[in-house]
N, CA and C of each residue as an Amber inpcrd file, in Angstrom:
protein
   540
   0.8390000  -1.1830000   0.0000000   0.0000000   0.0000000   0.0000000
   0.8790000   1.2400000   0.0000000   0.6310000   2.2630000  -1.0470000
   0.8790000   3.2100000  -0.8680000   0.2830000   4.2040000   0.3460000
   1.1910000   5.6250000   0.4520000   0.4670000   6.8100000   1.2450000
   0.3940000   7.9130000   0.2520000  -0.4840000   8.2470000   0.8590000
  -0.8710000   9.6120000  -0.1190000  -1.3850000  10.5120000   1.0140000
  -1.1610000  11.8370000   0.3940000  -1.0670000  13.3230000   0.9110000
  -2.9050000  14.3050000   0.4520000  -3.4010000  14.8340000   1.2410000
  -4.2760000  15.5810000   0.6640000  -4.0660000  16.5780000   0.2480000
  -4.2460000  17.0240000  -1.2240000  -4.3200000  18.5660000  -1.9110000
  -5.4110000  18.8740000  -1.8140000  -5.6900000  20.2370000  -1.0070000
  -6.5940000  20.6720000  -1.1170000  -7.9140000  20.9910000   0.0360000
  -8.8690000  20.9760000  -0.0280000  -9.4150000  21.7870000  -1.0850000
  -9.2690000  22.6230000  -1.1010000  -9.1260000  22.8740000  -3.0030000
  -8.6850000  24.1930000  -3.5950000  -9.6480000  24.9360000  -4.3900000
  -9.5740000  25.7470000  -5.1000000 -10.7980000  26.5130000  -5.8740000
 -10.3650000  25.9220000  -7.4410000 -11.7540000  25.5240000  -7.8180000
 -12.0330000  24.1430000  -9.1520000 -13.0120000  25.3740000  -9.6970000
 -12.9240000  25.2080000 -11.2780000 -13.9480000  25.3060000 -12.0060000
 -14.8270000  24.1770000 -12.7880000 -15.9090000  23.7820000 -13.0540000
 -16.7230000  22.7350000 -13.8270000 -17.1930000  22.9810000 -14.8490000
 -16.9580000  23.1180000 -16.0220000 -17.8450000  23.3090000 -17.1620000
 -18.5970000  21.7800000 -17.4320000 -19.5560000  22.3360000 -18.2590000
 -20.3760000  21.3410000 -19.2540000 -21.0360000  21.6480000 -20.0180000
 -20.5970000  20.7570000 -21.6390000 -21.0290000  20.7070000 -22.8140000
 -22.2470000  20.0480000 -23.0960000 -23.6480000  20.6060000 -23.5880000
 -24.1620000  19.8040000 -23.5620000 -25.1810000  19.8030000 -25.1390000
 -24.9830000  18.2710000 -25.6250000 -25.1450000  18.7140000 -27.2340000
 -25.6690000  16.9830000 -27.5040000 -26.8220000  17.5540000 -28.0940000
 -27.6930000  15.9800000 -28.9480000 -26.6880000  15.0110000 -29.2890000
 -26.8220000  13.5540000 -28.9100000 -26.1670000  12.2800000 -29.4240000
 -26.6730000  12.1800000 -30.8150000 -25.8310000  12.8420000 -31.8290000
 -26.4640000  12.6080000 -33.0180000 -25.0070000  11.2980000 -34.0620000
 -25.0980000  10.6450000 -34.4750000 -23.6030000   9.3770000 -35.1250000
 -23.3690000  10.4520000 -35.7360000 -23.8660000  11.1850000 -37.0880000
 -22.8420000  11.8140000 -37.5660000 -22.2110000  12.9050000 -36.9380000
 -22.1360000  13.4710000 -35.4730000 -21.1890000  14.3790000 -34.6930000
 -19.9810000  13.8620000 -34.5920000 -20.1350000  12.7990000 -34.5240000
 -19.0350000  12.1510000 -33.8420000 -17.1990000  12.3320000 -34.1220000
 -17.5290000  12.5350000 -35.6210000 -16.4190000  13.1440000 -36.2120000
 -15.8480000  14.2910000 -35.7640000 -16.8960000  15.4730000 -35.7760000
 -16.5460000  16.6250000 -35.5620000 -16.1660000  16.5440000 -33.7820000
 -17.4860000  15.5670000 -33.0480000 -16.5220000  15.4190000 -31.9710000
 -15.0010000  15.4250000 -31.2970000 -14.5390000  14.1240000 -31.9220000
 -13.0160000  14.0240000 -31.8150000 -12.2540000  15.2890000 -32.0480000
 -13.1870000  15.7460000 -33.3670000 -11.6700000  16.6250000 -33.4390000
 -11.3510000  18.2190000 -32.6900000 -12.5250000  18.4720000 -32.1340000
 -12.5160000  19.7430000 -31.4000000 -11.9510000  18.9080000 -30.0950000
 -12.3880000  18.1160000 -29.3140000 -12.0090000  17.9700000 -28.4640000
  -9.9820000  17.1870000 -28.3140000  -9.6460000  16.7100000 -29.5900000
  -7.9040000  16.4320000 -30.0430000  -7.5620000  17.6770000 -29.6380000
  -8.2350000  18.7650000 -30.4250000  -7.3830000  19.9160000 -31.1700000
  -7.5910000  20.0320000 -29.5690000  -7.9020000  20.3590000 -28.6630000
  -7.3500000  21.1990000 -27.3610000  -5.9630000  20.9740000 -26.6540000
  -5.0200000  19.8410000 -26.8840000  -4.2490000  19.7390000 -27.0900000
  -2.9420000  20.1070000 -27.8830000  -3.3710000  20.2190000 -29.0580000
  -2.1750000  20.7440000 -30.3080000  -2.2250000  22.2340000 -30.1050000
  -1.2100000  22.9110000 -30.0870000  -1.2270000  24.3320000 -30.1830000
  -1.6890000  24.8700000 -31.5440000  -1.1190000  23.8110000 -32.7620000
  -1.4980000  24.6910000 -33.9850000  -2.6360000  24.1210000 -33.9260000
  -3.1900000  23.4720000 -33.9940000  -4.8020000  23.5650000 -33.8030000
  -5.8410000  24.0860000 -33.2190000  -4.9840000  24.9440000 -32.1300000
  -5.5090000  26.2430000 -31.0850000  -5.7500000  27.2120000 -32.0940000
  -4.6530000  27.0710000 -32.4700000  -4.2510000  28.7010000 -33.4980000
  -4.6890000  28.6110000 -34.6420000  -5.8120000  27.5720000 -35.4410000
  -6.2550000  28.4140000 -36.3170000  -7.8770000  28.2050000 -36.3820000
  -8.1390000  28.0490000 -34.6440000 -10.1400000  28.0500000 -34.1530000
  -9.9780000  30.3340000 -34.4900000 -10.5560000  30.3220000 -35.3340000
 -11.0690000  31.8070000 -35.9510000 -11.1610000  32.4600000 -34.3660000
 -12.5760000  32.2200000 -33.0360000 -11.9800000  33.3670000 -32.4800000
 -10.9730000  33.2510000 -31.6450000  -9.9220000  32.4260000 -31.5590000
  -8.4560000  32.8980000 -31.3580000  -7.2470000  33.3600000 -31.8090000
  -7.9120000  33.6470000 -33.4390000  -6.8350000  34.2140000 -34.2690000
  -7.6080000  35.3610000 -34.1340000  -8.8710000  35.7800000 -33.8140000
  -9.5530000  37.3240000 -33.5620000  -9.2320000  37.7190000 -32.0110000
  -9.5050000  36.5130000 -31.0150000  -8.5350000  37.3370000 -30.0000000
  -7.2570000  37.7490000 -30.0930000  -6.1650000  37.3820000 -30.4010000
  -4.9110000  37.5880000 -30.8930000  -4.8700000  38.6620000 -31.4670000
  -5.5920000  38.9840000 -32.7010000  -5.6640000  40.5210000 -33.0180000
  -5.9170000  41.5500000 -32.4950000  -7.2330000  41.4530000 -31.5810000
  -7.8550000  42.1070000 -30.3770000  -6.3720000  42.4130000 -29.2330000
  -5.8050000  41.5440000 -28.8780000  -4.7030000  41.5130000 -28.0190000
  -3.8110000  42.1040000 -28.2370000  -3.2680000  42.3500000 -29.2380000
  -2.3210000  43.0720000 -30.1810000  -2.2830000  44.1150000 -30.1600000
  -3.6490000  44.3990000 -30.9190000  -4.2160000  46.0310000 -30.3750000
  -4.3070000  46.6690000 -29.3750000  -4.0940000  45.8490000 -28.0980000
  -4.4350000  46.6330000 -27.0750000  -3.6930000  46.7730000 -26.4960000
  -2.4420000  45.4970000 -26.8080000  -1.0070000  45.6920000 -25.8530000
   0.2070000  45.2630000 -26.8630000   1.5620000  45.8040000 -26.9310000
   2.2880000  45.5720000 -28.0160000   2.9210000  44.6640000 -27.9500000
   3.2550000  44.1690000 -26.3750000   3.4840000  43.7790000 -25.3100000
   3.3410000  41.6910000 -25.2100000   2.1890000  41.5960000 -25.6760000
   1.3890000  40.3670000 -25.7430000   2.0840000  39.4270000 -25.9610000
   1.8350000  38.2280000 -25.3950000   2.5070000  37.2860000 -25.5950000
   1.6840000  35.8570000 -26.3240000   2.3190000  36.5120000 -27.1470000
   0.8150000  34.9430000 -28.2070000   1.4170000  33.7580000 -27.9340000
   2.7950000  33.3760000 -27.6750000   3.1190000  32.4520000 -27.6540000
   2.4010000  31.3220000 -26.1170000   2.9960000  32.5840000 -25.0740000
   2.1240000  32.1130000 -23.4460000   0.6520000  31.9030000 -23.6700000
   0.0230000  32.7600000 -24.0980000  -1.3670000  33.0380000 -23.9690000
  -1.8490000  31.1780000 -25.0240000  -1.3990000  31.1470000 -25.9790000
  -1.8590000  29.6300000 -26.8470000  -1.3670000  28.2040000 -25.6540000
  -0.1200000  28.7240000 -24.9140000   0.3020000  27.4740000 -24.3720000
  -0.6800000  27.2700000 -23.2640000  -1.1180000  28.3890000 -22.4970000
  -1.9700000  28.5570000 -21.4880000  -3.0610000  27.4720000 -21.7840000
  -3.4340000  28.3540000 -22.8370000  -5.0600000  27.4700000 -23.1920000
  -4.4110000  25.8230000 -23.6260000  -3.8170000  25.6230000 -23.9250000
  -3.3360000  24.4470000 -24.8120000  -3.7730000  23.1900000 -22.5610000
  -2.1500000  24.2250000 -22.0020000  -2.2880000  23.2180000 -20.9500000
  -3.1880000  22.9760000 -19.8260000  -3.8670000  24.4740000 -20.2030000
  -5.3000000  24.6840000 -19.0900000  -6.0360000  22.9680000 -18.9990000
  -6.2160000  22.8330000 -20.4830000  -7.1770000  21.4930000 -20.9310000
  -6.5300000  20.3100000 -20.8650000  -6.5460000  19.9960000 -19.4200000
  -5.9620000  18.7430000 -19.1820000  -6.5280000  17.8660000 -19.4010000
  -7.5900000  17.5360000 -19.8310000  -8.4370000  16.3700000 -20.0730000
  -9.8960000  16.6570000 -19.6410000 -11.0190000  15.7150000 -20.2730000
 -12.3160000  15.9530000 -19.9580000 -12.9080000  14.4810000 -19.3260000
 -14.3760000  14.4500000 -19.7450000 -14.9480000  13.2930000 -18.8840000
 -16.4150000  13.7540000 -20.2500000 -16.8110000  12.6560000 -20.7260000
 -17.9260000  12.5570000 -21.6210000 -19.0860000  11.4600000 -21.0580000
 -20.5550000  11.8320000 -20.2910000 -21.4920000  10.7840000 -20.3730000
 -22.3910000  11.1120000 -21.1400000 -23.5260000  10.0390000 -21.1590000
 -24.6990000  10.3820000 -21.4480000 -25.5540000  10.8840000 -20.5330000
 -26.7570000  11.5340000 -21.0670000 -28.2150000  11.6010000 -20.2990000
 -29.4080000  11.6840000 -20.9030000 -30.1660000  11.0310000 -20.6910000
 -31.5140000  10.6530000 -21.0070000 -32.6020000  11.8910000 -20.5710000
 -33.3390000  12.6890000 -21.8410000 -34.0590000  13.5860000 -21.1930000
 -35.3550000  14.1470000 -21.8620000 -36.3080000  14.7870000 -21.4140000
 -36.8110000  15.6290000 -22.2150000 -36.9300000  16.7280000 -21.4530000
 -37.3500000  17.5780000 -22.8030000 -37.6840000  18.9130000 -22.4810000
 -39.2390000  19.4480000 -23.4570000 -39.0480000  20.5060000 -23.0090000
 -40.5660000  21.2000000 -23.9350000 -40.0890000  21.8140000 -24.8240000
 -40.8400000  21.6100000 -26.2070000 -40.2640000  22.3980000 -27.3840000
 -41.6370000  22.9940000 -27.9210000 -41.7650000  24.2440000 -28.7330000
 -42.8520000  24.7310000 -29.5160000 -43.8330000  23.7070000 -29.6530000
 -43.3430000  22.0660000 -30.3470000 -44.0800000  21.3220000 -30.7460000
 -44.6350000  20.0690000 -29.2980000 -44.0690000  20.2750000 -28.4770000
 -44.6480000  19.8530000 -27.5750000 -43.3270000  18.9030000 -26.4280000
 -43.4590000  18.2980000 -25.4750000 -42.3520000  17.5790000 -25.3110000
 -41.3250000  16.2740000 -25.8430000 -40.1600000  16.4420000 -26.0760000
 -39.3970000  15.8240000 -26.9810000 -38.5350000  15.4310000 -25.9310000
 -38.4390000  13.9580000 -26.4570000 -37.7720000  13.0240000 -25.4810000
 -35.7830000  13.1220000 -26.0640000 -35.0790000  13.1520000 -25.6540000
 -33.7870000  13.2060000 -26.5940000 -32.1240000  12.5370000 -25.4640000
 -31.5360000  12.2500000 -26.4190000 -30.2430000  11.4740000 -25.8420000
 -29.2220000  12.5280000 -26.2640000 -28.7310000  13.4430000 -24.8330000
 -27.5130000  13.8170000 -25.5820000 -26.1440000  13.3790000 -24.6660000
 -25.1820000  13.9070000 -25.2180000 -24.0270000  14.0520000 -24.6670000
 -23.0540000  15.3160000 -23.7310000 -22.6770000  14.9080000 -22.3670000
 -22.4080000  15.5680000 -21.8250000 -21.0760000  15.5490000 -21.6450000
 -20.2310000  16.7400000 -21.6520000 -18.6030000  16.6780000 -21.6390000
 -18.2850000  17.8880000 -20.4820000 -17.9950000  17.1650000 -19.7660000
 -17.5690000  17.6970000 -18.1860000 -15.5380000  18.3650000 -18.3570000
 -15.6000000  19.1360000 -17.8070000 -14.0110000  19.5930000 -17.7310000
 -14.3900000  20.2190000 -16.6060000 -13.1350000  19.8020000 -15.7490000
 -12.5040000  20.4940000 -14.2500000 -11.1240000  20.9950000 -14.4930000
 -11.4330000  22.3140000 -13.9800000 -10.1580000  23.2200000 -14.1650000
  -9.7380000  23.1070000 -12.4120000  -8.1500000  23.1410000 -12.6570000
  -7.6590000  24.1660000 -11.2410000  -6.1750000  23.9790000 -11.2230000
  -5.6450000  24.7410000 -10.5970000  -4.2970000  25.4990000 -10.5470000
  -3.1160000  24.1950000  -9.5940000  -2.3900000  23.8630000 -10.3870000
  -1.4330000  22.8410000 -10.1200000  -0.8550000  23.2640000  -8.2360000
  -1.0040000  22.2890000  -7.5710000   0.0130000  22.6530000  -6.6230000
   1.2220000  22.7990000  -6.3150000   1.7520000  22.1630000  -7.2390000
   3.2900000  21.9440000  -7.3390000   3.8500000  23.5410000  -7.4630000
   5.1220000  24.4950000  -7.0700000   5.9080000  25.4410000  -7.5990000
   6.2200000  25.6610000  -9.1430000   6.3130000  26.6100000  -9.8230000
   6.6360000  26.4740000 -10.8790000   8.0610000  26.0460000 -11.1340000
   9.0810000  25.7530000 -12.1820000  10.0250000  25.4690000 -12.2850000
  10.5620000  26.2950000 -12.2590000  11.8960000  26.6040000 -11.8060000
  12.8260000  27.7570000 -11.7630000  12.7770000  28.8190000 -12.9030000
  12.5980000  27.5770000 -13.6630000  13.3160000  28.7900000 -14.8940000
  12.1260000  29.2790000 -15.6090000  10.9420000  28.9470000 -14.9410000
   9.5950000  29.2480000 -15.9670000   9.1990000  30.9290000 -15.4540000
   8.0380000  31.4640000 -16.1590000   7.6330000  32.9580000 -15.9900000
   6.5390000  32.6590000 -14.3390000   5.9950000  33.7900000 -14.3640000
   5.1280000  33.5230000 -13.3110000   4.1580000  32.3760000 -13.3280000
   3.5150000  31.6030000 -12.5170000   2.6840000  31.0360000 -12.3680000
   1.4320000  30.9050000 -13.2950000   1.1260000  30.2250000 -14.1140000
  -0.2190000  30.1630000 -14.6970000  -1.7400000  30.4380000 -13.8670000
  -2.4680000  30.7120000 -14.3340000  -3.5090000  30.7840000 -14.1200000
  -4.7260000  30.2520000 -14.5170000  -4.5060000  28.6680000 -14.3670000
  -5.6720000  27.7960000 -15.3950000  -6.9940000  28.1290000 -15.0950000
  -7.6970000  28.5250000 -13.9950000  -8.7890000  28.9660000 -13.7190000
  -9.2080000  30.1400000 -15.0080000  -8.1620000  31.3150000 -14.8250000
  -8.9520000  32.1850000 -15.0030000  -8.7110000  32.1250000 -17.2690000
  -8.1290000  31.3060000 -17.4210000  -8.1940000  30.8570000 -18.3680000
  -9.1820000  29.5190000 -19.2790000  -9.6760000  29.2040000 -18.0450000
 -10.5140000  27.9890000 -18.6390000 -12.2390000  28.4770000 -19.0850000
 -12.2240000  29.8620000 -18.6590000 -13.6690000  29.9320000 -19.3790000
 -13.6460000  29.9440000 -20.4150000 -12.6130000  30.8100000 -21.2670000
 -12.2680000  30.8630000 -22.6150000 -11.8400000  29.1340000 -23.4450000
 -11.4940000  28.7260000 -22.7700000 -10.7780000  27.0250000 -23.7100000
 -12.4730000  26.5460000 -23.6280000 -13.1870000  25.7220000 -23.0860000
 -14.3090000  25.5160000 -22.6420000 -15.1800000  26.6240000 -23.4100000
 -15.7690000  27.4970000 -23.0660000 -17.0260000  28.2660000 -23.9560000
 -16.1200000  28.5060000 -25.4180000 -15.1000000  28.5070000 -25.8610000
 -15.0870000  29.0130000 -27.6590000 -14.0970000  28.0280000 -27.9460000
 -13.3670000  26.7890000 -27.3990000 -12.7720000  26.1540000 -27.5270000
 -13.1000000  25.0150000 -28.1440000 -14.3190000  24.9240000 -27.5420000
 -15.4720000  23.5630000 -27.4220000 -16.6210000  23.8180000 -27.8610000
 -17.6290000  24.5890000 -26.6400000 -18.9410000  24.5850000 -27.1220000
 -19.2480000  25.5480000 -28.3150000 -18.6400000  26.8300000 -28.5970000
 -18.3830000  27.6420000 -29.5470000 -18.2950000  26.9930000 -31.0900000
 -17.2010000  26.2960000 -30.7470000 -16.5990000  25.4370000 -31.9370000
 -18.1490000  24.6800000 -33.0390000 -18.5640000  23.6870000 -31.6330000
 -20.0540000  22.9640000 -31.7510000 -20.7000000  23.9080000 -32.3020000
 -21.1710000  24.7110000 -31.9730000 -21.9520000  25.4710000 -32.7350000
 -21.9190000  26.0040000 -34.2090000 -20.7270000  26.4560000 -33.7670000
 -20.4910000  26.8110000 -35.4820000 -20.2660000  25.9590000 -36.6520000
 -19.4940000  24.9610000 -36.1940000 -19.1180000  24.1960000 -37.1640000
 -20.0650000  22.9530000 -37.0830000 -21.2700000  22.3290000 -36.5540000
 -22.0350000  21.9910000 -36.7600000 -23.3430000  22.7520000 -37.3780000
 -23.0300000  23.7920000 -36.6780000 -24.2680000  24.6610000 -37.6640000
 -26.0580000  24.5430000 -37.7570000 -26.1470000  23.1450000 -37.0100000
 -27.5590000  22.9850000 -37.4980000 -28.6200000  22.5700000 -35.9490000
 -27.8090000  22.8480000 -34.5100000 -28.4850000  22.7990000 -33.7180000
 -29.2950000  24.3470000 -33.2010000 -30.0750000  23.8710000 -32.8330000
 -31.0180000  25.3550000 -31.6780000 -30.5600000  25.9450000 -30.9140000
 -29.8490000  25.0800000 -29.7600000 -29.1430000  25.5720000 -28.9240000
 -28.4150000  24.5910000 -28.5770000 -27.1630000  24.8070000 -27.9040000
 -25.9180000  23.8660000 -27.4280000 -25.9450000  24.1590000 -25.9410000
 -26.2460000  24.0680000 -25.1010000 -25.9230000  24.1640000 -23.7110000
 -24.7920000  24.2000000 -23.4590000 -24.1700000  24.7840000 -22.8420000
 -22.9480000  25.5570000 -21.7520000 -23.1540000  26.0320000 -20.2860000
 -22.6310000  25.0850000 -19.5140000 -22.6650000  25.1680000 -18.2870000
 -21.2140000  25.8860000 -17.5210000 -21.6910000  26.5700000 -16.2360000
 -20.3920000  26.8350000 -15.6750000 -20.5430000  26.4300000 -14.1070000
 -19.8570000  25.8260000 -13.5470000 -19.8030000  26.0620000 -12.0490000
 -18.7860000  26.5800000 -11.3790000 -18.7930000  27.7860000 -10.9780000
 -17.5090000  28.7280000 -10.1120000 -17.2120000  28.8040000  -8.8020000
 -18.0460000  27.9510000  -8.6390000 -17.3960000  27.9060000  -7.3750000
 -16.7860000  26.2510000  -6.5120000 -16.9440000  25.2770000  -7.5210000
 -16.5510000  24.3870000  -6.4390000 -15.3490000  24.1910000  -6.0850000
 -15.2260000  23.3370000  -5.0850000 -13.9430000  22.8500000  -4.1320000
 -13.5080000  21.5310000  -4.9020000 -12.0880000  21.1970000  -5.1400000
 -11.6940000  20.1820000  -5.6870000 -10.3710000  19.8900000  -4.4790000
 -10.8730000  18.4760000  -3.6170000  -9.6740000  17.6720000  -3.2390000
  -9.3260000  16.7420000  -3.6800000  -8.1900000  16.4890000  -3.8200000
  -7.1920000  15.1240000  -4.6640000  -6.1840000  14.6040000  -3.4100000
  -6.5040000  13.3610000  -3.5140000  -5.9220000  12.2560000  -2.8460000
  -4.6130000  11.7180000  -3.8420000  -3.6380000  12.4900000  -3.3540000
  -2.4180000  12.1730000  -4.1910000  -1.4670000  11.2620000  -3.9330000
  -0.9390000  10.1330000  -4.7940000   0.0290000   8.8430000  -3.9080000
   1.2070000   9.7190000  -3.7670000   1.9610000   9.3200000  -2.9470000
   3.1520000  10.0350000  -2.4900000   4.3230000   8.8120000  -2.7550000
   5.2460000   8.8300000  -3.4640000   6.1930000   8.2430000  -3.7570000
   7.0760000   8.0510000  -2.4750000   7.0770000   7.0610000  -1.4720000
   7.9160000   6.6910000  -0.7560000   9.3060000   6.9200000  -0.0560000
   9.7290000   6.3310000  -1.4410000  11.3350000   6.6150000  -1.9730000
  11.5040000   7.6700000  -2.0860000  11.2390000   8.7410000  -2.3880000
  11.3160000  10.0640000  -2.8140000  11.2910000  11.3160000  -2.1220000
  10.6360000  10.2490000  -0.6310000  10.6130000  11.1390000   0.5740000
  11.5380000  10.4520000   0.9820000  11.8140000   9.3060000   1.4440000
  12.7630000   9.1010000   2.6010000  11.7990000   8.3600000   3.3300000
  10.3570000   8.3240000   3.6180000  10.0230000   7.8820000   4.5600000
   9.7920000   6.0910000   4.1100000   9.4570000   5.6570000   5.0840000
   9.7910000   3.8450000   5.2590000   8.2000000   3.9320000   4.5740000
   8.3400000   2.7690000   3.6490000   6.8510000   1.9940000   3.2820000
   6.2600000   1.7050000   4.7630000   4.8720000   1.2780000   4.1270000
   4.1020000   1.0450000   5.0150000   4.6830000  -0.9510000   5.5720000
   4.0310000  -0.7880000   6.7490000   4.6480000  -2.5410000   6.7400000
   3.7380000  -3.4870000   6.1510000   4.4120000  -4.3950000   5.0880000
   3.3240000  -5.4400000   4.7000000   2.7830000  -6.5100000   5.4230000
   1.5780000  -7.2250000   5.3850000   0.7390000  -7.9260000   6.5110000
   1.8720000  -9.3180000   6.9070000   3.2600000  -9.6670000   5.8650000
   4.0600000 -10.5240000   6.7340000   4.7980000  -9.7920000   7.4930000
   4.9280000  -8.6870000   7.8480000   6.1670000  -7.9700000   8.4840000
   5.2110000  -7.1700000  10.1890000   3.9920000  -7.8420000   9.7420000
   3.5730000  -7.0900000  10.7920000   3.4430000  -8.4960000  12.3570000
């Protein structure tokens, strides 16, 4: 058995995507949600080549290079279920299956590395990756839904139960059930 250390709780953000189970998405799925990863695939979602311009303009200063890596590492990964639902439409209530894509943001505990700039700020960067990264994307480039749901939650608490490498402290493993 390992030991592990509690991080936390710290201040988490929650988004959620929420968009009809339709087979032919599925394509366009993957690839908005790949591209949050690749930087050049950051850099050529339209409004981040219009923020970039916007940014430019306002400071000479800007750092396009930080600002793409930001968003790139903000998006550490997501979580996709289903849910079973209806709602009321003009035509009356409509039963429908969509898909939900959950992302939790929050700010590494670890120090930055010596040689890096100040500290990131994945929080205050993750509304932007999440609303025009993702659900933005959905919209446009699917083109043919009503509405896409976008969720935010700002305020929750995120604790992580982290294993703690042993060796790495110095301290003695735990004793195993022959040693006890």
């Amino acid at each position: 058995m390992g030991s592990y250390r509690l991080e936390g709780p710290k201040p988490a953000r929650m988004y959620e995507v929420i968009l009809p189970k339709k087979l032919g998405y599925y394509g366009k799925i993957e690839e908005v949600l790949e591209d949050l990863f690749d930087e050049r695939a950051i850099r050529s979602v339209p409004f981040v080549q219009r923020q970039i311009a916007e940014a430019r303009d306002r400071d000479a200063g800007f750092d396009e290079d930080a600002w793409i890596r930001t968003l790139c590492e903000a998006s550490r990964g997501y979580s996709i279920y289903e849910m079973d639902g209806r709602y009321l439409s003009a035509a009356g209530p409509i039963d429908e299956r969509v898909l939900v894509f959950r992302f939790i943001f929050h700010n590494p505990a670890e120090p930055p590395p010596s040689n890096s700039a100040l500290r990131t700020d994945f929080l205050a960067a993750s509304l932007e990756v999440v609303n025009f990264l993702v659900a933005h994307r959905f919209a446009e480039e699917l083109g043919v839904e009503e509405e896409i749901w976008f969720l935010e939650y700002t305020e929750p608490r995120l604790a992580i139960w982290r294993k703690v490498d042993d060796a790495a402290t110095g301290a003695d493993p735990p004793a195993s059930e022959a040693d006890r």
